[in-house]
N, C-alpha and C positions, 0 to 999 in steps of 0.2 A: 203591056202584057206581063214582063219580068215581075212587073210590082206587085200585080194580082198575085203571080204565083208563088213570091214571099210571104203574101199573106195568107194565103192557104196553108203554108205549113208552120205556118208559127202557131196559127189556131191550134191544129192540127197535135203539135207540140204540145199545146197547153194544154191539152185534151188529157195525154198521155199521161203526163205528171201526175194530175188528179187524181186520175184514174189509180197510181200506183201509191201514192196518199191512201187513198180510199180505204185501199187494200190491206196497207199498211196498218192501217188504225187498229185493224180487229184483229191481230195477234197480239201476244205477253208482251206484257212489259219487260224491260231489262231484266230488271230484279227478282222478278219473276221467272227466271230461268233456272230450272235442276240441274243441277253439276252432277252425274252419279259419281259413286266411289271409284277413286282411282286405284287399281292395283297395282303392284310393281312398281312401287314407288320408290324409289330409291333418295334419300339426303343423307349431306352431310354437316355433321354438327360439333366445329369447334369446343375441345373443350377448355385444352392449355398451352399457352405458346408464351413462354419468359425464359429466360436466365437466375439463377442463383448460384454465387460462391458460398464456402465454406460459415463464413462470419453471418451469410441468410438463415442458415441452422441453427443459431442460436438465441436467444430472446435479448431482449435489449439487458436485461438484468447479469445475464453473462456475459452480452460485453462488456460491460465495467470493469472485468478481470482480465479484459484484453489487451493487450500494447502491439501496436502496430507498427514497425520503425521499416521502410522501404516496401518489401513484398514478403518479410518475416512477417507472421503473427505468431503471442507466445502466450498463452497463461500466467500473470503476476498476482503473487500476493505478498503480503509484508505484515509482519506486526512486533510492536517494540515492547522489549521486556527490562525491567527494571531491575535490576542485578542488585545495587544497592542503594539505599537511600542516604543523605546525609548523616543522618544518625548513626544507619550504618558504619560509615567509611570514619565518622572521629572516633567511636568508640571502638574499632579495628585499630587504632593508635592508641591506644589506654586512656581515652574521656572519658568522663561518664553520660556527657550530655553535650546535645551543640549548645545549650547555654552558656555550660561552664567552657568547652573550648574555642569559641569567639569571643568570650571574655577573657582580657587580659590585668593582669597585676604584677606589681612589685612591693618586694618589704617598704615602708620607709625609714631612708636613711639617718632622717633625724632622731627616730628609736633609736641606731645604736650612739648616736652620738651625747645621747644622756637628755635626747626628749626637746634640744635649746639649742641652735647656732644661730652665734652672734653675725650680724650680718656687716662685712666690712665696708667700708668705700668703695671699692671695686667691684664691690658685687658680690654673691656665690652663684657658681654655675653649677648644674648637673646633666653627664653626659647617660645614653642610653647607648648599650650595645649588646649585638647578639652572642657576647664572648667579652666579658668584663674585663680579661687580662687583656684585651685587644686594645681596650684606652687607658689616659695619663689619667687618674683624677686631680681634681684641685684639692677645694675641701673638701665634698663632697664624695663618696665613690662613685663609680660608671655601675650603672644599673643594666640587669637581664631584662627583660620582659618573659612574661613565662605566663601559659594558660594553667589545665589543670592535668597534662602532660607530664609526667614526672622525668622523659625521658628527652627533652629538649627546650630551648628557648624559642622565643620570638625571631624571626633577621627582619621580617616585614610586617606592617597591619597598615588596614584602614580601616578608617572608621565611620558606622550611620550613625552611634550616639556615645555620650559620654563628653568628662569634661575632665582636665586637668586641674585638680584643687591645690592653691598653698594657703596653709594657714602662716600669721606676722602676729605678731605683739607687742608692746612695748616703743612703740614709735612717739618721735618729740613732734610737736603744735607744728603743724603749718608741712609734715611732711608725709612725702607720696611712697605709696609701695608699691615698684615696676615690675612687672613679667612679663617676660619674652621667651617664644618658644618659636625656635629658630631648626634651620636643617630640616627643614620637615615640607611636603608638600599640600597645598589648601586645592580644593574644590575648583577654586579661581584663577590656580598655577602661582598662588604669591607660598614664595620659603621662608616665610615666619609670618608671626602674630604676635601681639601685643596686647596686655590688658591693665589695668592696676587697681590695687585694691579698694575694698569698704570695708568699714568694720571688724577691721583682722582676717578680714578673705579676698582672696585674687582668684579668675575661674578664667579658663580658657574652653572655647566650645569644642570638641573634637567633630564632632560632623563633617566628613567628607574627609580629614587630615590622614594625610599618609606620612608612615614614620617608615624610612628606609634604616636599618640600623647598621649599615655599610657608610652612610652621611652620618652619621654619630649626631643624631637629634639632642638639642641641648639647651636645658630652661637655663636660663638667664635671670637673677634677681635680685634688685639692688634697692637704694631707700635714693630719693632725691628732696631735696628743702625746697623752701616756695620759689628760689630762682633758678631751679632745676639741677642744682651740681648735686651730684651724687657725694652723700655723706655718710657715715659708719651710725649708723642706728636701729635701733630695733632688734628680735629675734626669728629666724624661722620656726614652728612650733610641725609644721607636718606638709609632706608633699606627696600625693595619692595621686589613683584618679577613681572616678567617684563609681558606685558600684554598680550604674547603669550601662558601662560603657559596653558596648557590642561590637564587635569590626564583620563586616562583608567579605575582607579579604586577610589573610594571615598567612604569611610561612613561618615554616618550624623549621628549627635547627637540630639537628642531630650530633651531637659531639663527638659520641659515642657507637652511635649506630642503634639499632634498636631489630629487640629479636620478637619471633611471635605475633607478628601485624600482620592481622587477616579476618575475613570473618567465612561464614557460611552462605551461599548462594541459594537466596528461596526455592523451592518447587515450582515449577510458571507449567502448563499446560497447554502447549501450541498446536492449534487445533489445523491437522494439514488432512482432511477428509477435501479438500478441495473441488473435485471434480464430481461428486455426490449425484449433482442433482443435473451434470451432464451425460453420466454413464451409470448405470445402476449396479447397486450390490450384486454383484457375483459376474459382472462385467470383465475380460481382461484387459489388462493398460500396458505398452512396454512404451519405452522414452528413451530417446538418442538426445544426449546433450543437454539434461536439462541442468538448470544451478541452483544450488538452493545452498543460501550465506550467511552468514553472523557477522556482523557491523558491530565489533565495538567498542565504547564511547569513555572511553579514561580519561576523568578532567583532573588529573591528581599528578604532579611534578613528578613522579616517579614509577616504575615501571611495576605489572603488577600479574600475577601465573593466574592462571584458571586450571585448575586441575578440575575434567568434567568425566574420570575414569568411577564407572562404576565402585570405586572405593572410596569416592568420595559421595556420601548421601545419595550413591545411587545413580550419578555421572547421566548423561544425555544419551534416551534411547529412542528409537521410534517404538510406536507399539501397535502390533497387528492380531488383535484378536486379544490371547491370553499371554503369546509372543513378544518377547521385546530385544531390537536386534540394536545392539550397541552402535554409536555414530561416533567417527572420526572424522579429524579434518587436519586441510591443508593450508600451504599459503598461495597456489596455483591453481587457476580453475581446470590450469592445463596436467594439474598432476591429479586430479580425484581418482583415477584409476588404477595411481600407483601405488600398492601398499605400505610402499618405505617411508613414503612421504606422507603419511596419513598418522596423526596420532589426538590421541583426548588431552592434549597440556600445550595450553596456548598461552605465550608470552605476550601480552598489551605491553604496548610501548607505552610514555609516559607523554605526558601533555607539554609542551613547552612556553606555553602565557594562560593568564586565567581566564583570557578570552576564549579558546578554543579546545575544546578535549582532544586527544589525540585519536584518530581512527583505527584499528584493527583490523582487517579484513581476512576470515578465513570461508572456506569451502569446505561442505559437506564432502565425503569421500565417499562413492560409489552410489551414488544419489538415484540414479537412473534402476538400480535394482532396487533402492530403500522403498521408491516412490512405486515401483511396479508391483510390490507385494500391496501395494493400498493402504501404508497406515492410517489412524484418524488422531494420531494423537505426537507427537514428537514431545518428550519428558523430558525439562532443562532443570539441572541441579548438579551444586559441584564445590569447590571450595576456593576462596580467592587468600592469595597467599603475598605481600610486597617485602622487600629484601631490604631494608636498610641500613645502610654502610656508614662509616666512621665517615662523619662532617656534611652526610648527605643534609639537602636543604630542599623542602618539599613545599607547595601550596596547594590552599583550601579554597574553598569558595562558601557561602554559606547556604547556597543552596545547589552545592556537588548534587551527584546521582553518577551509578555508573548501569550503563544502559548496554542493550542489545539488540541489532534489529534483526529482526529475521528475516530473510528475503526470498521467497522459490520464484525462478523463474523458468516456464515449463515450453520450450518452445513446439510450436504445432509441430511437432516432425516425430510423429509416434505412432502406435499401430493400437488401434482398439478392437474391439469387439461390442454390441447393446448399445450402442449410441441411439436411441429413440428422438424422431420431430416428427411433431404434428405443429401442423401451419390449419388454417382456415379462409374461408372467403364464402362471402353472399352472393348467394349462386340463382340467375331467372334465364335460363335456354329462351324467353318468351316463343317457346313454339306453338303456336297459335289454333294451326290445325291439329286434329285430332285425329290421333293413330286407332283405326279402328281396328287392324290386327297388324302383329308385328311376324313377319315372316325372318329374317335374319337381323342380327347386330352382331355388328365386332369393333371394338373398341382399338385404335390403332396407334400405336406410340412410339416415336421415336426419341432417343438419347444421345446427346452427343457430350461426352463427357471428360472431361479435362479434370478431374479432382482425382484424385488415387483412392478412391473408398468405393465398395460394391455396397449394392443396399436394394432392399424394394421397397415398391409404393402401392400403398391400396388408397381407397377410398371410401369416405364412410359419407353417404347421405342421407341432411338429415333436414327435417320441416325448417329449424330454424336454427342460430349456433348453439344453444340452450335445449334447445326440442330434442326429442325421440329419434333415434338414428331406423330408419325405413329402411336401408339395406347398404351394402357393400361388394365392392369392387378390387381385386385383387390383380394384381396388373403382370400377367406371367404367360400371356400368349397362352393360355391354355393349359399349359405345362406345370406340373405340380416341383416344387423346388424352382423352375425356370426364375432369374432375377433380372430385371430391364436394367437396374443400374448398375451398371457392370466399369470396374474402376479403369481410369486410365494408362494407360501403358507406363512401367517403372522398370526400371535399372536395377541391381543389384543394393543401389542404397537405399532406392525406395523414391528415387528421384524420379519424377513424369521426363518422360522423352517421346508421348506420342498419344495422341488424344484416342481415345475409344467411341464405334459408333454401336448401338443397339434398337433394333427395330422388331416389334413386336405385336401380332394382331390376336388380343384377346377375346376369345364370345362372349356373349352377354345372353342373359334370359330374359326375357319378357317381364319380369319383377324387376332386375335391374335397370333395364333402360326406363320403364316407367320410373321410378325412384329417384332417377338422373334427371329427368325429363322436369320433373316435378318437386325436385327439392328447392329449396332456398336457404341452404346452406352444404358445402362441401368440405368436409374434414379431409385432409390430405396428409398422409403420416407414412414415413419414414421408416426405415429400420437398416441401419449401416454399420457399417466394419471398413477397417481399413488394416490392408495386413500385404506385405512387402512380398510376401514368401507364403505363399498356404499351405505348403507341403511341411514348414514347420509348427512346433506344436503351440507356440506362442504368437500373438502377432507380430511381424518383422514393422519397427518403425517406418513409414512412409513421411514427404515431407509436403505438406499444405501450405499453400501458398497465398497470399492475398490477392493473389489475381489470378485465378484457376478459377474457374468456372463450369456449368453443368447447364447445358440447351435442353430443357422437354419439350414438345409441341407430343398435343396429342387430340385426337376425334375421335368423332362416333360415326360411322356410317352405316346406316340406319336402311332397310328395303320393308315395304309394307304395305296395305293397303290405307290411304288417307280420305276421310269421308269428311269434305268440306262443308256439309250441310248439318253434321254431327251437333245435339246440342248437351250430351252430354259434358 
């Protein structure tokens, strides 16, 4: 009985199913189904959530002027100015040419000797010194060395070319003519050379030989027979050095001293518009602490004045406009403030090996006002003047230069005004469905902000980053003046001590949010000041840091009617 009745209703069962199959068949299909328009629709639509510090503001090409040492960032620029050249600085010493003053000569002595010494057994020597009473001669006198200088000798040279020539004559069968040139140092560190004659000439190479004339350099030259003993034969006829010779390095002796050694310092035009093309013309700037320096480079044994006082061609001025405000300077970065210590006549030290020029170092005097008035131009010209005292003893090089570098170093701890950025990015909301009427939008932004600069942001969008801008967004909560980037809390120096928040809900129109909605590209631009004090009429320098940063997060929430069957 129980199993019949199982089976009754399982039939029974099956029946039903079918039945609601059946049924089932003759309605839509899924996709077939109308969605009507939803109203009151409310979304929300991400539009920005990052971080940027100060250094984001800038393009990659101004940072390259940026140095960054710890959580300082500062403004650097530098450029080296060429005070004088070689030619300069010998004929500043009465040359007429670096030819003639790294060319050296002496009389020769066998001219006064009646053009002939005989040469004995023992030889003749001849010494060189830079003070001829300072040696014994033999037969021969002690010779000067002398360029074309009329106001000193040689004490040092080396030499890249030239040769020591003696002329001989009159020598017997079978004997040799020696020369040695001793005291002196070689390229290879040997103190002498040896050569002997042909043909009535004897030559020694000078290349690379240094003649100290403190070591009293001294030829050596005698006859020897075929078993080498040195015998009295023959004549000296002439002892030179030939007229190629050139030296790389020379000191000069001053006996006397020497008046008048100076020349004139070119006009160089040092272009300090620096910040141009981060704040625009009629922009204000003020600067706490900036430096800006002159490096420089005396490769000369001796010390040497820059008189840079508009009396001299016009001395070092900045120039702003039609304006030009005269620069001084000090020997303290810590004294630019202080008048007394500020003057246009700077004394360079003198070099002490020819290896290395001596360094200078002065500071601009009130730099921070030079730089705030905006020159584009800083004007270097002035007159260089060296003191040479009785027995002073100087060195050359022959490719001296005296140089100058210029250096501003601007650190971010300033107060602007017109600082303009615009950023961009490729912008798809892919919002899918279709807004068939837009009852409200408000655009909603917050800032939290750690940098010490106010600013606001609009927005410009546009088809593409190249394309046609379709509309724009100003991001001010409604409020005309209202600024969302509002700076962070400072101290009386301009120091942050406390982050700032600003939240802000802007309306939007029906053109704008379409715009938004549908652009694929969004210009994002800036417009900033940073100012310590705003009740003053300047801006009060603030100090930016490298790790200060600024939080935007910002949407769109958006209420409307959405028509998901829409094929427009």
């Amino acid at each position: 009985m129980k199993k019949n009745n199982l089976s009754s209703r399982s039939f029974s069962s099956a029946i039903l199913i079918t039945s609601l199959m059946l049924s089932t068949s003759c309605g839509p299909e899924i996709d077939e189904i109308v969605v009507p328009p939803i109203e009151d629709y409310s979304i929300g639509i991400p539009i920005l959530n990052g971080g940027l510090g100060f250094s984001d503001l800038l393009t990659e090409e101004q940072m390259e002027d940026v140095t960054i040492n710890g959580d300082t960032m500062s403004f650097s620029f530098s450029d080296t100015l060429e005070i004088a050249t070689t030619e300069d600085l010998v004929q500043a010493f009465g040359s007429s040419s670096t030819d003639d003053f790294f060319s050296v000569d002496f009389p020769d002595p066998i001219d006064g000797l009646g053009g002939s010494v005989p040469i004995p057994a023992e030889g003749v020597t001849l010494q060189f010194a830079k003070d001829a009473s300072d040696c014994t001669p033999s037969v021969l006198p002690c010779i000067e060395l002398a360029n074309d200088v009329a106001d000193a000798t040689v004490s040092y040279i080396r030499y890249m070319s030239g040769n020591l020539v003696v002329g001989y004559n009159s020598l017997g069968a079978n004997e040799t003519f020696n020369l040695v040139l001793s005291n002196i140092t070689t390229s290879s560190g040997q103190s002498s050379i040896s050569a002997t004659g042909v043909n009535g000439l004897a030559q020694i190479d000078l290349t690379g030989v240094e003649f100290e004339m403190s070591e009293t350099p001294t030829v050596t030259m005698n006859v020897t027979n075929a078993s080498g003993t040195p015998v009295a034969s023959g004549n000296l006829s002439r002892i030179t050095f030939s007229s190629d010779n050139e030296a790389d390095r020379v000191k000069l002796f001053f006996p006397n001293g020497m008046a008048d050694a100076g020349f004139d310092i070119p006009i160089e035009d040092i272009d300090t518009d620096y910040l141009s093309d981060i704040f625009p013309e009629g922009a204000q700037l003020t600067f706490r602490d900036p430096m800006i320096s002159f490096d420089f480079d005396n490769p000369l044994g001796t010390a040497v004045q820059f008189d840079l006082s508009e009396a001299q061609n016009g001395g070092v001025v900045a120039i702003v406009g039609s304006d030009e405000i005269p620069v001084s300077f000090t020997e303290s970065a810590a004294d630019t403030g202080n008048v007394s210590s500020c003057s246009q006549i700077i004394d360079v030290v003198p070099a002490t090996d020819f290896e290395q020029p001596s360094n200078t170092l002065r500071y601009m005097c009130d730099a921070g006002n030079i730089l705030s008035q905006r020159p584009t131009i800083v004007r270097f010209t002035g007159a260089a003047t060296y003191e040479i005292n009785n027995g002073d003893e100087i060195f050359f090089s022959n490719n001296d230069k005296v140089t100058a570098i210029f250096s501003t170093k601007i650190p971010i701890y300033m107060g602007f005004t017109g600082m303009n950025f615009t950023s961009g990015s490729d912008l798809d909301l892919d919002f899918s469905s279709e807004i068939e009427e837009i009852n409200t939008a408000v655009l909603r932004s917050q800032v939290n902000n750690g940098i010490p600069i106010d600013g606001t942001l609009k927005f410009v969008m546009k088809e593409s980053e190249f394309g046609i801008a379709t509309d724009s967004i100003i991001v001010n909560g409604g409020v005309e003046g209202a600024n969302l980037i509002q700076s962070a809390e400072v101290n009386s120096d301009g120091v942050v001590i406390g982050e700032s928040e600003q939240y802000l809900e802007t309306p939007l129109n029906e053109g704008q949010v379409r715009a938004l909605l549908n652009a694929g590209y969004l210009d994002i631009s800036f417009g900033l000041k940073a100012d310590a004090n705003p009740d003053t009429e300047v801006p009060e320098p603030v100090f930016i840091s490298n790790s200060q940063s600024m939080d935007i997060k910002m949407g769109m929430l958006l209420n409307g009617t959405i028509n998901f069957e829409s094929d427009n």
